[in-house]
C-alpha positions in Angstrom: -18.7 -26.0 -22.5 -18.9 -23.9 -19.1 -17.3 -20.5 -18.7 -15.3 -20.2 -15.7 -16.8 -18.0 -13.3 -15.2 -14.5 -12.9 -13.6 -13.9 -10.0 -16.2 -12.4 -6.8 -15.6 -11.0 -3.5 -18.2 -12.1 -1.0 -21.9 -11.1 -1.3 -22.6 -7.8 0.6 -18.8 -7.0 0.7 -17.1 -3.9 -1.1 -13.3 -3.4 -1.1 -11.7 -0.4 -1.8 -7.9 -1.1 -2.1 -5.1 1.6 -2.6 -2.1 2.0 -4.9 1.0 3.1 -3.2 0.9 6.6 -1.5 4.8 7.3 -1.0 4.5 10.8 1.1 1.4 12.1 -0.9 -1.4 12.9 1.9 -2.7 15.3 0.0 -3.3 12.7 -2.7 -4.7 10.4 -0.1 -7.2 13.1 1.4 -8.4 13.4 -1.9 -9.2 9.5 -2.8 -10.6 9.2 0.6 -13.1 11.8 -0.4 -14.1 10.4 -3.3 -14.5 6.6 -1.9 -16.8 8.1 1.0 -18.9 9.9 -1.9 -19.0 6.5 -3.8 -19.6 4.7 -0.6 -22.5 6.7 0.5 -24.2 6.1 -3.1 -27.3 3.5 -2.7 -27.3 0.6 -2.1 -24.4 0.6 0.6 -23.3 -2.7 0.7 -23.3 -4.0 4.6 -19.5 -4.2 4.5 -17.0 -2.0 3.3 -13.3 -2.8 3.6 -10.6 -0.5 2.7 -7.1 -2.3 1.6 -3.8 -0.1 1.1 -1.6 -1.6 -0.4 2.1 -0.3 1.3 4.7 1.8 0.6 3.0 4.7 2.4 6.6 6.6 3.0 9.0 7.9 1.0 9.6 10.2 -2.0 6.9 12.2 -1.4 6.9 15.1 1.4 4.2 13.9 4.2 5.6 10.5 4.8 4.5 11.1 8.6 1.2 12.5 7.9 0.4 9.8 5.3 1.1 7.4 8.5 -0.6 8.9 10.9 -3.8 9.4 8.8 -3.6 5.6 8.1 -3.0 4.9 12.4 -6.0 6.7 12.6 -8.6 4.2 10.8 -11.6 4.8 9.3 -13.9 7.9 10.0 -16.2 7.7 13.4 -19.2 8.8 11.7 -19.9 9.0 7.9 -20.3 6.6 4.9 -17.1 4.7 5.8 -17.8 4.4 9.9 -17.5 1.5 10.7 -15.2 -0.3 7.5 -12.5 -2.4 8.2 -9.4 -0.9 7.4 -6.2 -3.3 6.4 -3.0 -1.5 6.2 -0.3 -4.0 4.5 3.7 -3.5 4.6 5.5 -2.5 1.7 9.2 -2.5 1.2 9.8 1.0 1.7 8.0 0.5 5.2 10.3 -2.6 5.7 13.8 -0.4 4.6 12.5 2.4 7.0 12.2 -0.2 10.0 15.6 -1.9 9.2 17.6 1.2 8.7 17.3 2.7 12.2 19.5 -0.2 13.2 21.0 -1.6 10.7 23.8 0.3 8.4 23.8 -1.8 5.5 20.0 -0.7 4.2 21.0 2.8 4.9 22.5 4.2 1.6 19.5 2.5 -0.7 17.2 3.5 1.3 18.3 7.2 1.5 18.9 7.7 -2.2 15.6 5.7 -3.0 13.2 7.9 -1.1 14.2 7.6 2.5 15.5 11.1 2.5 12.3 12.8 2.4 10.8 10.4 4.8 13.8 11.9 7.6 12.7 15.4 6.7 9.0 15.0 7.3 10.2 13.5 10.5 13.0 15.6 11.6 12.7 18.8 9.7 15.9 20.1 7.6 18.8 18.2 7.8 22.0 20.3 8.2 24.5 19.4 4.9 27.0 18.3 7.3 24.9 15.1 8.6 23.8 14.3 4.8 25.7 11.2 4.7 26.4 10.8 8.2 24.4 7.1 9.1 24.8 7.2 12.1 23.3 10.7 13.2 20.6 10.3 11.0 19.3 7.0 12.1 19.5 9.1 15.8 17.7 11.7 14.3 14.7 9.5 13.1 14.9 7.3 16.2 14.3 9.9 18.2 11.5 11.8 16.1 9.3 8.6 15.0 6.7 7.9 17.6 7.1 4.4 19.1 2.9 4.1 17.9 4.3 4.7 14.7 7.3 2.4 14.7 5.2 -0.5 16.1 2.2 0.2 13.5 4.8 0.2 10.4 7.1 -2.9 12.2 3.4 -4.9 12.6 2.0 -4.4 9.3 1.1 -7.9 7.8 2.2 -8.7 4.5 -1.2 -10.3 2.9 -4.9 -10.3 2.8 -7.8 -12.4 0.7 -11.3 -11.5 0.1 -13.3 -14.1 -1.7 -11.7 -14.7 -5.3 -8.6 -12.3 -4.5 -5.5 -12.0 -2.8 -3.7 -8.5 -1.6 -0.1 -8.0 -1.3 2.2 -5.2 -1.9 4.1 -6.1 -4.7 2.5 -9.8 -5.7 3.3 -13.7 -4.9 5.4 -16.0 -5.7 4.1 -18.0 -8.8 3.6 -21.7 -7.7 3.8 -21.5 -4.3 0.8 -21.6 -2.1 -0.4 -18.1 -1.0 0.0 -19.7 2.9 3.6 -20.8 1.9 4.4 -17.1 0.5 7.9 -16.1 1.4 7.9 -12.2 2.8 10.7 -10.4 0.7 8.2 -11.9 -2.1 5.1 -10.4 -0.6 7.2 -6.9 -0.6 10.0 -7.3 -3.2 9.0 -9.3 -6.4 8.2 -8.1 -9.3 9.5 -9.9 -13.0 8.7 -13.7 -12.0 5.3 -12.6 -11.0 4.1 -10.0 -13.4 5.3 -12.2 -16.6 4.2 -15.3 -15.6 0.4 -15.1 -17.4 -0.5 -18.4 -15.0 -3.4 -18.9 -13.6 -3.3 -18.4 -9.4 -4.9 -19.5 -6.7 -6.1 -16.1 -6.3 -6.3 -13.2 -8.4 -3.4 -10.7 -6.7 -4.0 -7.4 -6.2 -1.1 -5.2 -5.8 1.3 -2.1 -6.1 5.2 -1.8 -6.3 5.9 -1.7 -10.4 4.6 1.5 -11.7 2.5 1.7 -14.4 0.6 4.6 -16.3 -2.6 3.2 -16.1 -4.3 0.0 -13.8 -3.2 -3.1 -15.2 -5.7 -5.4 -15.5 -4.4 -9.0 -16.5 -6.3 -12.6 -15.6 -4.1 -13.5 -12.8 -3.2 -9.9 -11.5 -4.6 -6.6 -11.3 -1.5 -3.7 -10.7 -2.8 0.0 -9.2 0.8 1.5 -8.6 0.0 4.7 -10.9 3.5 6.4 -9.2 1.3 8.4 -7.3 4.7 10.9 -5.7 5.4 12.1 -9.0 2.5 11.4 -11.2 -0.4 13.2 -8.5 -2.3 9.8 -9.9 -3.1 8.2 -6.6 -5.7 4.7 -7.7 -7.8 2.7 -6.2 -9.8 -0.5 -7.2 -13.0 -1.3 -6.2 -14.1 -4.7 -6.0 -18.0 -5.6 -5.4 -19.3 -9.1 -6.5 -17.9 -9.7 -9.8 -17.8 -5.7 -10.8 -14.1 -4.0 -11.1 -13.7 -0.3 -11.4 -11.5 2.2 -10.5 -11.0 5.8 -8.5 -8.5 8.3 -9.0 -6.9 11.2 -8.0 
């Protein structure tokens, strides 16, 4: 009887893929620093790619910097010059899009994190426009760099490297990753983490907070709640190897 092989990324690859961030630069800053000291360990594997996973904004208090640290790519010169860097779309970057025209999203999106992503934006919001939809979705219209809006309104939704698959909050058991509706990509979360199925890749993801990394067959999940836990986690993929870094 043949074991099935474990699942690889490509020969002379390394990924380093990122649990969400929500606001925390500081957090990031910090498990940037320790991937470029694993990354400049020997033998430095000719490719390094760096995946995050979305839902950089919100609940934490640097939503913008945590942006524009991730518009700014990888490092010019150093052990990760030159990786490719793959920034994917999470739902809270897909609410903060939607809400600067459209009402409806406003409310959920304020009371679940959206809030502090005005005030690293805008500064202090006066009591008086607390509630007020309409001057707030002014106040961030006008604040939010048109780079930034385009960057967070462009972010694709999936990635695959060898054996695995990378989206923010998993896939849709069943369906084929190429046939993967988007408020899936961002959104789902029950149907996909209890469904112990194989798939046609293993998924790599954030979105449902857990403790630790959740390692499963089908699935690993790196959403450590980094905004209120100071656990920011990443998983590093090489061959067959799986480890982890953290804040």
């Amino acid at each position: 009887m043949h074991t099935a092989p474990s699942p690889a990324v490509a020969d002379g690859t390394r990924v380093y893929a990122v649990g969400d961030i929500h606001g925390r630069r500081d957090l990031l800053d910090r498990l940037l620093a320790q991937v470029e000291e694993d990354a400049a360990r020997p033998p430095r594997p000719p490719r390094l790619v760096m995946v995050f996973l979305g839902d950089y904004v919100d609940r934490g208090p640097d939503s913008r910097a945590v942006v524009e640290r991730l518009m700014a790519g990888p490092p010019s010169s150093g052990p990760l010059a030159g990786a490719e860097w793959i920034c994917l779309k999470g739902n809270h970057e897909e609410c903060m899009v939607r809400f600067l025209d459209d009402a409806g999203v406003a409310r959920g999106w304020l009371w679940n994190g959206g809030r502090a992503t005005v005030t690293s934006y805008v500064g202090t919001v006066p009591d008086d426009l607390e509630w007020d939809i309409p001057a707030l979705q002014m106040l961030l219209g006008r604040a939010l760099p048109p780079a930034q809006l385009r960057f967070l309104a462009r972010l694709p939704l999936l990635h695959v490297e060898g054996d695995y698959a990378f989206a923010h909050a998993g896939i849709r058991p069943g369906v084929a990753l190429a046939d993967q509706n988007p408020d899936d990509l961002m959104w789902i979360r029950d149907s996909f983490l209890f469904d112990p199925s194989p798939l046609e890749k293993v998924v790599v993801h954030g979105h449902t907070i857990a403790p630790l990394p959740e390692l499963r067959p089908n699935r690993i999940g790196i959403d450590t709640g980094a905004y209120a836990s100071g656990v920011l986690t990443a998983v590093v993929l090489e061959g067959s190897e799986r480890r982890f870094l953290s804040t």
